[in-house]
N, C-alpha and C positions, 0 to 999 in steps of 0.2 A: 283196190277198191274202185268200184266206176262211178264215177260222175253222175251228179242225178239225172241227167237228162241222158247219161249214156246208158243209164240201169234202166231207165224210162222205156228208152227206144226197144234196148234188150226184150223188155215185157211183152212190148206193143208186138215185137216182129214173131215172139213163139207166141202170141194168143191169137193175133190179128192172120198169121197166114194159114194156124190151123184152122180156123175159121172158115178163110177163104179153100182151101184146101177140099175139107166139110163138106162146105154150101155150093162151091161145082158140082162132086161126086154125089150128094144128095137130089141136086136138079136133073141132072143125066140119070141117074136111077129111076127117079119119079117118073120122069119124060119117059122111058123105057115100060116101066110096070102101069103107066096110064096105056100106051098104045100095046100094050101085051106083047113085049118082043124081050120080056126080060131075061127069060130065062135060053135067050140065043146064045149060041157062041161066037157068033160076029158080036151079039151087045156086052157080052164079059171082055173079050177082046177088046173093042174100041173104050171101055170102063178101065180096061189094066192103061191102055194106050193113054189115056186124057191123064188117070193119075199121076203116069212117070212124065207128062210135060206139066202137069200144073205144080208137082213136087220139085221138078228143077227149073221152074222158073223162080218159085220162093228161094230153094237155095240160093240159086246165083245171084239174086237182086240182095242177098245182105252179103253179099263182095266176101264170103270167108275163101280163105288160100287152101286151108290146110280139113283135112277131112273131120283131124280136132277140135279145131275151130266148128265143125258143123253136128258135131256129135251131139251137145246138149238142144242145139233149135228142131234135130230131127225128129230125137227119142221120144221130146217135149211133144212135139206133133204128131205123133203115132197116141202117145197118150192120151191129149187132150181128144183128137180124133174118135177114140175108143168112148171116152167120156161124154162125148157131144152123142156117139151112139146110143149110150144107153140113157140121155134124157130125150133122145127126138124118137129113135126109132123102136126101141123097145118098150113103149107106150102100147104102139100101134104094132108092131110085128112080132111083141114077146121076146126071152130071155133066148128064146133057140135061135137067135141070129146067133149066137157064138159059138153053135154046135158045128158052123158051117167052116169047112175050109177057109172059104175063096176070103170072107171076114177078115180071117189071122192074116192071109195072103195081103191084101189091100195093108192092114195095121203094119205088118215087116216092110213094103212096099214103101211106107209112107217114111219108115226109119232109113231105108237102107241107101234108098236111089238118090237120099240129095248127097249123103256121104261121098256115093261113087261120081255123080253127076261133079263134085267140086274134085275129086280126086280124079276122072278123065278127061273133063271137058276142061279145052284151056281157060285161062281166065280173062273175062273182056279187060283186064289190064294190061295181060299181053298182049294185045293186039295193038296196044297204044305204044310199045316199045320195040 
């Protein structure tokens, strides 16, 4: 069982990064569909690109070792992600954002990369050893 304030942080790290997570990919969208360049493939490209670093920045900053360890804050985030979709943006753009690939694409994106990101990338604890 965890500690209250270690269940706390638990909380705060899968609500608070898919969050953050969210709120980049949704400002870079916007920014994109205001100046009309959304539907480029340099702007899906640099949108896949900011995902996989702002996905393994979250990873890495909650220090997990093992891809186990990161398996429930990713999935959680791919979920909450989907969820934050369908209160912000299917207001405004409707139910057929989910008919689209690139959607599912971004939601497994969000699961997969912090997984691998802990499972290739060394950990800044070895660097201290």
């Amino acid at each position: 069982m965890y500690p209250i304030g270690n269940l706390a942080m638990k909380y705060f790290s899968i609500f608070g990064w898919a969050v953050v997570i969210y709120a980049v990919m949704f400002l870079l969208w916007s920014g994109f569909v205001i100046y009309g360049v959304a539907g480029a493939p340099w702007a899906w490209l640099l949108q896949i690109g900011t995902l996989v670093i702002v996905t393994t920045i979250a990873a890495r900053s909650l220090g997990a070792v093992t891809w186990q360890d990161m398996l429930l804050y990713s999935l959680s985030w791919s979920v909450l992600v989907a969820l934050l979709d369908m209160v912000f943006s299917v207001p405004f753009a409707g139910w057929s954002i989910y008919y689209k690939w690139r959607v599912w694409l971004g939601y497994a994106l969000v699961a997969l990369v912090p997984i691998l990101s802990v499972k290739w990338l060394p950990s800044p604890r070895d660097a201290d050893n």
